[in-house]
N, C-alpha and C positions, 0 to 999 in steps of 0.2 A: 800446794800442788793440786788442790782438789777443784780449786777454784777454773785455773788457766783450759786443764782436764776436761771442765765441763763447759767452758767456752767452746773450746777447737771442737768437742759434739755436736754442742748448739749450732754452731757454723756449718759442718757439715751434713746437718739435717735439716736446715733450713732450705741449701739447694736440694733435697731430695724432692722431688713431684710427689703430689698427696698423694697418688696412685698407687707410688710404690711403698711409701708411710702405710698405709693401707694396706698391702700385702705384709709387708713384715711385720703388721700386729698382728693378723690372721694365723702366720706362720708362730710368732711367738705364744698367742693363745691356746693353737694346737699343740703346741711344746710344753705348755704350763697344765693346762687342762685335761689333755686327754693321754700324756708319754709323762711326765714328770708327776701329778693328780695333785698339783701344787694349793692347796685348799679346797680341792673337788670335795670332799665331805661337809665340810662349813656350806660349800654355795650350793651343792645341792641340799642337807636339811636347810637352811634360810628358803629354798623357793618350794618343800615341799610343806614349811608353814604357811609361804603366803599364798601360794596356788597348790592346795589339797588333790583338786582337780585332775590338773593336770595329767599327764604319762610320764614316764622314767623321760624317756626321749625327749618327751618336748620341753624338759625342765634341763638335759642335758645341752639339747640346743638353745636355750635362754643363757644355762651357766656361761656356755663357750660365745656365745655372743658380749654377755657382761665383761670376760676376761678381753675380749678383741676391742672390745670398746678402751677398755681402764688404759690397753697400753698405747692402741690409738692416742688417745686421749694424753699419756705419758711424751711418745712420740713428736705430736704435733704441737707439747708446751717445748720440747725442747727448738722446735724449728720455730718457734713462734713470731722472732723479727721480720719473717719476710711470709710464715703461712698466716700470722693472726692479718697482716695485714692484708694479702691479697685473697684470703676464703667467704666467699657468698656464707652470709648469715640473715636469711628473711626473719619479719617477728608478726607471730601470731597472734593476733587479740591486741594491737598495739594502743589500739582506744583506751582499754583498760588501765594501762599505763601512764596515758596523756592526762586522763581524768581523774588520775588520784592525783599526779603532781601537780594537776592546775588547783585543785581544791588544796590539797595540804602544802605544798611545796618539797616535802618530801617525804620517803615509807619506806618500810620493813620490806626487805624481798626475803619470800621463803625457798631454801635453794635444797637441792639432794643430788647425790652423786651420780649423774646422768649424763650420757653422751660428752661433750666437752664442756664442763662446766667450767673450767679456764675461761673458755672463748668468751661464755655465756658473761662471765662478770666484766672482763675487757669491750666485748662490744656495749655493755649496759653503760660503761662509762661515754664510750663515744658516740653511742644514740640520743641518751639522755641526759645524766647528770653524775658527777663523780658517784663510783661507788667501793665500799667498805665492809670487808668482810671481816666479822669474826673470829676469828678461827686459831689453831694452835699452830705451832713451828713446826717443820715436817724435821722432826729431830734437830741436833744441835751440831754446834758450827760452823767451818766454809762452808759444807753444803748447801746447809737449812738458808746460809744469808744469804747464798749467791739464788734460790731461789725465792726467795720475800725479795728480791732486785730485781729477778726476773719479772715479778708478778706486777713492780711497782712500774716498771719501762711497758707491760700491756696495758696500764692503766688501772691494775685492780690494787687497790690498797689494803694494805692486812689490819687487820685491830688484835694485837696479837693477847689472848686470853691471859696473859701471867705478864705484861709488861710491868715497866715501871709503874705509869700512870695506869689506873684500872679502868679497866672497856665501859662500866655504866659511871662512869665522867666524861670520857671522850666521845659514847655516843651520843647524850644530848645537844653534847654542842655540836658535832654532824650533822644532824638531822635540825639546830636550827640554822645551821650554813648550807642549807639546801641538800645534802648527801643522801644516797641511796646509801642503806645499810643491808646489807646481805646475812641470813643465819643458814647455816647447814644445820638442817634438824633431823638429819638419817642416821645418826649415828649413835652407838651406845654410848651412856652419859651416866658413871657412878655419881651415884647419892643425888641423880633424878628424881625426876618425877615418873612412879609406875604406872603406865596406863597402856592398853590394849594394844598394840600393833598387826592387822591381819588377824586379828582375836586372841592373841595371846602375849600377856604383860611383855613389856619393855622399858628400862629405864631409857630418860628421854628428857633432854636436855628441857629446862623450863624459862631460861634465859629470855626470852626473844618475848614472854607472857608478863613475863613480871616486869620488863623494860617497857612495856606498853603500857601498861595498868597505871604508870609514874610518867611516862613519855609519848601517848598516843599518835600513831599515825599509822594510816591506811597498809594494809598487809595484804600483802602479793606474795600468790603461789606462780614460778615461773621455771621453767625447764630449759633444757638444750638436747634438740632432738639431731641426730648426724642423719643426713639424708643422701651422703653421698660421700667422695674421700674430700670433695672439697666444700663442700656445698652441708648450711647447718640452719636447722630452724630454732628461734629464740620460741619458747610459747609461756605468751599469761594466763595465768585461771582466774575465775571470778576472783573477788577482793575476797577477803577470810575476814567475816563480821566478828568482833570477842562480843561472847556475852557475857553479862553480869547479873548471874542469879541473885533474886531478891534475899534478902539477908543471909547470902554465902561472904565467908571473911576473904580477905584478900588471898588467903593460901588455896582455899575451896575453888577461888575463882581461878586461876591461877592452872590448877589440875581437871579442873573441868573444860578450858578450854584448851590445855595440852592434849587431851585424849580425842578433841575434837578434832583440831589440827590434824592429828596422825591418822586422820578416816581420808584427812585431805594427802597426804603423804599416800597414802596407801592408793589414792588417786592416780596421783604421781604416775607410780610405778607402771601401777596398769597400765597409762599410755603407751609407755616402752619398754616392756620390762626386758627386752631384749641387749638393750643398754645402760642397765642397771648394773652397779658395782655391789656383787653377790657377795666378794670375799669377806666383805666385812661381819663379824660375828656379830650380829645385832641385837639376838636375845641370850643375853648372859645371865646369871643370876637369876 
């Protein structure tokens, strides 16, 4: 039942104009954020770790922008058949891109939960080169499959972390079949690696270090910045060099360039932190 359910939604969101996608996130993150306070304590301590700075206010208007974003973001995966295809996505730094895949043939994109990061892996397939996320099942059942369906019809392919076959087998041979492979590194990761975030420990997935170290290929930090209800910028950041301290063992090396990475994460955010997904508890333990 759950499946047909989310069909006839998808349908009927799909004719919706971004505009109005748009307000009804607005309207929904007012209702979540600031009348229901639906994890308002999580999003606000997470942004008065990483911006100490800041004013109550201006971290309340980040949170409520983060939540407008998430359902935005929720919204427009559901209309995606007809918004993924007709929404303007310009890409920033696009060189960057052209010149890791003409040297390597293919690379590590590092991703975090910003603006539409749906879009962000569908259009990375149809600019560039198939790509292949990582990542876990959004829970189980018709749900979770009718969305890994949804994701595989935008062109973004899942690498699902607990499948049958385990993700560091299937991603070597991706990456030598030309694929973009995608990691979400924003999130909290038990029995990580503990390193710094915004200055204060975070377990933090180590995955994406140690596939390299065995698998090399050029590593891109990239974003999805929403500039409008229809209108999305893809952006690249420099390449992320791994170093290999002189006689650190493979785990040394491993944790030392996780904690580096996450100064690059912490980048990230600042660019937008306005469309940053706050809910997530990030420093646990």
């Amino acid at each position: 039942m759950i499946r047909p359910l989310l069909s006839m939604i998808a349908w009927v969101f799909s004719w919706t104009p971004p505009a109005v996608l748009s307000a009804l996130a607005s309207i929904l993150a007012f209702l979540s954020f600031d009348v229901l306070r639906v994890r308002r304590s999580v999003i606000l301590e997470n942004l008065r770790t990483a911006f100490p700075e800041w004013t109550e206010s201006r971290r309340a208007q980040a949170g409520r922008g983060g939540c407008k974003s998430f359902f935005q973001t929720v919204l427009e995966f559901l209309a995606a058949r007809r918004y993924f295809r007709n929404a303007q996505m310009d890409v920033v730094n696009k060189h960057i891109m052209d010149e890791a895949l003409a040297r390597a043939g293919s690379v590590y994109i590092v991703c975090i939960h910003m603006g539409n990061w749906e879009l962000l892996c569908s259009r990375g397939t149809s600019y560039f080169k198939p790509v292949s996320i990582l990542a876990k099942d959004i829970g189980k059942g018709a749900g979770a499959k009718w969305v890994t369906e949804r994701r595989f019809e935008n062109g973004c392919f899942v690498i699902p972390r607990d499948g049958e076959v385990p993700a560091a087998l299937q991603i070597p041979k991706l990456l030598k079949s030309g694929n973009i492979i995608g990691f979400i590194v924003d999130q909290h990761k038990p029995g990580g690696v503990r390193v710094p975030l915004f200055g204060k420990p975070a377990f933090t997935n180590s995955g994406l270090l140690q596939l390299y170290l065995r698998h090399p290929a050029p590593i891109l930090p990239a974003i999805a910045r929403r500039v409008s209800a229809n209108c999305h910028e893809m952006i690249f950041l420099p390449e992320f060099e791994v170093e290999k301290p002189e006689g650190a063992r493979f785990k040394e090396t491993v944790v030392h360039n996780v904690a580096r990475l996450n100064r690059v994460v912490e980048d990230m955010i600042r660019l937008n932190p306005d469309q940053y997904f706050w809910m997530h508890r990030r420093w646990k333990g």
